[in-house]
C-alpha positions as CSV (number, residue, x, y, z in Angstrom):
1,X,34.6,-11.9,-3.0
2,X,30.8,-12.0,-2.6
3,X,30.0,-11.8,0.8
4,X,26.4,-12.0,1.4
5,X,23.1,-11.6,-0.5
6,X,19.7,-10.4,0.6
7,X,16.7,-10.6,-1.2
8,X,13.9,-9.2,0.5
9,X,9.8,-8.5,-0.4
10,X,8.1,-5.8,1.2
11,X,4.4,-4.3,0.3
12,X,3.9,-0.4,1.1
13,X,0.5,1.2,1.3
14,X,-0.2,4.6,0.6
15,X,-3.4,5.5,2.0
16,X,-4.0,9.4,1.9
17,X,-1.0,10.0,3.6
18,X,2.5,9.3,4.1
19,X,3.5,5.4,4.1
20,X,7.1,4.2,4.5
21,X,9.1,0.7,4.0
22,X,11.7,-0.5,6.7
23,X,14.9,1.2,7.0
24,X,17.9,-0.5,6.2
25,X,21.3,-0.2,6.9
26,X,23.5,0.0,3.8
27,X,27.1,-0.2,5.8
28,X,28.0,-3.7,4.9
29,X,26.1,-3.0,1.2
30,X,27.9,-2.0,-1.9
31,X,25.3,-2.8,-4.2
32,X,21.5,-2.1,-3.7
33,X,19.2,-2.7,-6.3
34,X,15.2,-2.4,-5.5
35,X,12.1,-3.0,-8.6
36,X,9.2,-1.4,-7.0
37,X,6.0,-2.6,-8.5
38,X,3.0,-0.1,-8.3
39,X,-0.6,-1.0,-8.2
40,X,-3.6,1.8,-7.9
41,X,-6.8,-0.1,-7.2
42,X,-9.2,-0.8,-10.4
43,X,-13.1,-1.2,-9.9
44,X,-14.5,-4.1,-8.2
45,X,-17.9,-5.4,-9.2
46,X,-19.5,-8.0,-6.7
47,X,-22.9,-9.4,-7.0
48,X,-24.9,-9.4,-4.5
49,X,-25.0,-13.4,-4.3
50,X,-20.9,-12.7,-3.2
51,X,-22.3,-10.5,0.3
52,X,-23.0,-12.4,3.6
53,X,-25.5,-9.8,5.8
54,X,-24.6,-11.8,8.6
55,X,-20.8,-11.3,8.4
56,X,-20.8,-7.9,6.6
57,X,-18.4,-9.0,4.1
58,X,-18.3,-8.8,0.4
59,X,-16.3,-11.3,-2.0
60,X,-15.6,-11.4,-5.3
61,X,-13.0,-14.4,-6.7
62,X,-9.9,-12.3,-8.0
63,X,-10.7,-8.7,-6.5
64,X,-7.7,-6.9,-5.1
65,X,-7.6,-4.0,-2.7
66,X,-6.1,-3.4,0.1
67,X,-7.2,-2.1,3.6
68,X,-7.5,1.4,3.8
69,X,-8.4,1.9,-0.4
70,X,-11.1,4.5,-0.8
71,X,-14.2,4.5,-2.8
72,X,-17.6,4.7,-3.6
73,X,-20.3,1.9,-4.1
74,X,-23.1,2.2,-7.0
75,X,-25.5,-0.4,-8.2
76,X,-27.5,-1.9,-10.9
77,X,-30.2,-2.8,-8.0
78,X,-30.5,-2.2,-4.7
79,X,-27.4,-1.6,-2.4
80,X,-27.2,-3.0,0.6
81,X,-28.9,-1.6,3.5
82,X,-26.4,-0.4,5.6
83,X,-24.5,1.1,3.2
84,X,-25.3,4.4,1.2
85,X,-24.6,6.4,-2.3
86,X,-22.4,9.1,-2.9
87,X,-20.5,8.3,0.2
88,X,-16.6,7.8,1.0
89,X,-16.0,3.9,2.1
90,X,-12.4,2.0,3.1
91,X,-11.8,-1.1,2.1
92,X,-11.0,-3.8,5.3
93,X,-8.7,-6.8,3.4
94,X,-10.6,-10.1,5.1
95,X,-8.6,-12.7,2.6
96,X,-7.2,-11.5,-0.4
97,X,-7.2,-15.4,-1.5
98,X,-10.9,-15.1,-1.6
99,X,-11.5,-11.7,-2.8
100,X,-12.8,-11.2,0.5
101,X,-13.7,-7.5,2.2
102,X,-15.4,-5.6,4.2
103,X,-15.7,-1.7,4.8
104,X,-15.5,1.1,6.8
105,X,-17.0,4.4,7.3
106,X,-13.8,5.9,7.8
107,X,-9.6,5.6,7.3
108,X,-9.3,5.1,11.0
109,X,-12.2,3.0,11.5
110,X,-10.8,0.4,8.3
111,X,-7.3,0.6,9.9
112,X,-9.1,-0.7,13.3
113,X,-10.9,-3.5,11.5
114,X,-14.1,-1.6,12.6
115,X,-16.6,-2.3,9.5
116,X,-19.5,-0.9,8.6
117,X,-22.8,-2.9,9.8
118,X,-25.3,-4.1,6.6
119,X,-28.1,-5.8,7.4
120,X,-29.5,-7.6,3.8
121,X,-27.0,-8.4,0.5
122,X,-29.0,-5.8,-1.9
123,X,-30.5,-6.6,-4.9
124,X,-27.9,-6.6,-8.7
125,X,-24.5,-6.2,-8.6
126,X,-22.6,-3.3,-5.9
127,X,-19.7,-1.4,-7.9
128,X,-17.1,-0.3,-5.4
129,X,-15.8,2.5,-7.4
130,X,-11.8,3.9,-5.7
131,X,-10.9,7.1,-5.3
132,X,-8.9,9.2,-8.3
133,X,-5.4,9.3,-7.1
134,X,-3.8,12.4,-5.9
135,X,-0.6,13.9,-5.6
136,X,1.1,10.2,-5.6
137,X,4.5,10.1,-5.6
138,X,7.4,7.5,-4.5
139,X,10.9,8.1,-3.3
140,X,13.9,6.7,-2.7
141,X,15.2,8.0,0.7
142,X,18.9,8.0,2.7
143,X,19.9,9.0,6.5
144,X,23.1,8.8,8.4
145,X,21.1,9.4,11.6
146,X,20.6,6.4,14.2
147,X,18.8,6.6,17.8
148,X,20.6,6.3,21.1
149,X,20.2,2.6,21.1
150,X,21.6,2.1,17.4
151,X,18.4,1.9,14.9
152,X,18.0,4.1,12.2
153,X,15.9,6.8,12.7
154,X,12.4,7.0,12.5
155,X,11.8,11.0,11.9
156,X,10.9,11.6,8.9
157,X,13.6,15.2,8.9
158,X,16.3,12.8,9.1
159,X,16.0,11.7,6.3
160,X,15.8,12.9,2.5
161,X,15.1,12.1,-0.8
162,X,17.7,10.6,-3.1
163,X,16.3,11.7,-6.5
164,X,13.8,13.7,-7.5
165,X,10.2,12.0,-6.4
166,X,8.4,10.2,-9.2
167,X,5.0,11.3,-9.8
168,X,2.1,7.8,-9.5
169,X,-0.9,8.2,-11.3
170,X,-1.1,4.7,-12.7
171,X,0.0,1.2,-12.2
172,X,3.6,1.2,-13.5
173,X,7.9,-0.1,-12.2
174,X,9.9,2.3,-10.8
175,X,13.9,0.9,-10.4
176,X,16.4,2.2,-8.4
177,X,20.1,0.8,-8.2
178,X,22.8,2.2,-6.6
179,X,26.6,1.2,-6.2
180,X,28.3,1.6,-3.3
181,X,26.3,3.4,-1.2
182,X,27.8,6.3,0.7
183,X,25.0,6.6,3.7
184,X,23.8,4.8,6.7
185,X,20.0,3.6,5.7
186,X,18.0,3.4,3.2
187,X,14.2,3.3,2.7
188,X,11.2,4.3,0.1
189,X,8.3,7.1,0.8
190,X,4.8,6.4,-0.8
191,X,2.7,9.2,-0.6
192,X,-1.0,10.2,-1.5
193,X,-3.2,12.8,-0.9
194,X,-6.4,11.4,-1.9
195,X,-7.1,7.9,-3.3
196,X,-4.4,5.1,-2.7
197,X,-2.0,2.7,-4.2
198,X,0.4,-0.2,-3.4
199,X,3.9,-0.7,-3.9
200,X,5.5,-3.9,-3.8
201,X,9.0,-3.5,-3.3
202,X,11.5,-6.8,-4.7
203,X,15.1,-5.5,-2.8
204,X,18.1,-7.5,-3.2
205,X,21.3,-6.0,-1.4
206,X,24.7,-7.8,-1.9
207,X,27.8,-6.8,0.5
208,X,31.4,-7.9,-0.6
209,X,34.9,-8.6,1.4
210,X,37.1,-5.9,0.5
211,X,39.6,-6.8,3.4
């Protein structure tokens, strides 16, 4: 008979590197089934009525990023002083409820909450433009390996790809479902060289008595 069920909701970001979910264990599963939901960042046009100088933020109702998306700014005006053409910025999620960001001058700095410092809003509207995406992929990944206090490892040559990795270039659903799962965690890779997206990940695990 059914024994348990979890449902669980997890957001991944792959920010020009290597980003992975939680490990689970799948000892008490026998059936796994995850919908992974990808989103690559689309264009984000605020006006310069939407930037406060004096907070260094920039809103825009209905804008989604993330902290640590990559891009360049343009404008139909002036851009705000502070910030500068032709130049790599990260995105610094303030309140996605909002549309509200700041930026960074660099990965680490955006990751750190350390934002870039503009001094007046700029004149038309400021076009943060994100990076192509490159070399994205996501993975479904398994390991029989725990640590000496009974976790599931953490290094990443314990652990290996189910399938073949699915290329990401776009916003798109990846499913993966698996009965009876003969390993001791599982987990999902996001990876990208260049540019970013974000994977939400909808997980529901069921374990049944078969005592």
């Amino acid at each position: 008979m059914l024994q348990n069920q979890i449902q669980v909701t997890e957001t991944l970001n792959a920010t020009q590197n290597t980003a992975y979910s939680t490990g689970r264990f799948m000892n008490l599963t026998s059936t796994i089934s995850v919908q992974a939901k990808i989103d690559v960042p689309a264009a984000v046009v605020f006006a310069s009525s939407g930037i406060d100088a004096t907070a260094n933020t920039f809103t825009k109702s209905g804008a989604v990023l993330w902290t640590g998306a990559k891009g360049q700014f343009t404008t139909s005006g002036g851009l705000p002083t502070g910030i500068s053409a032709l130049t790599d910025y990260w995105a610094i999620l303030v309140d996605l409820t909002t549309g509200t960001y700041k930026f960074a001058t660099s990965l680490n700095n955006a990751l750190a909450g350390t934002a870039v410092d503009i001094t007046t809003a700029g004149t038309g509207n400021q076009t943060f433009t994100p990076t192509t995406l490159s070399a994205g992929a996501i993975a479904f990944q398994r390991t029989n390996v725990q640590t000496t206090t009974g976790a599931l490892s953490t290094t990443a040559g314990d652990w290996s790809d189910i399938d073949t990795e699915t290329a990401v270039t776009a916003d798109a659903t990846v499913w993966f479902t698996k009965i009876g799962p003969e390993y001791l965690g599982f987990r999902v890779r996001g990876t990208a060289s260049d540019g970013a997206f974000q994977v939400t990940l909808y997980i529901i695990a069921r374990g049944e008595d078969k005592a």
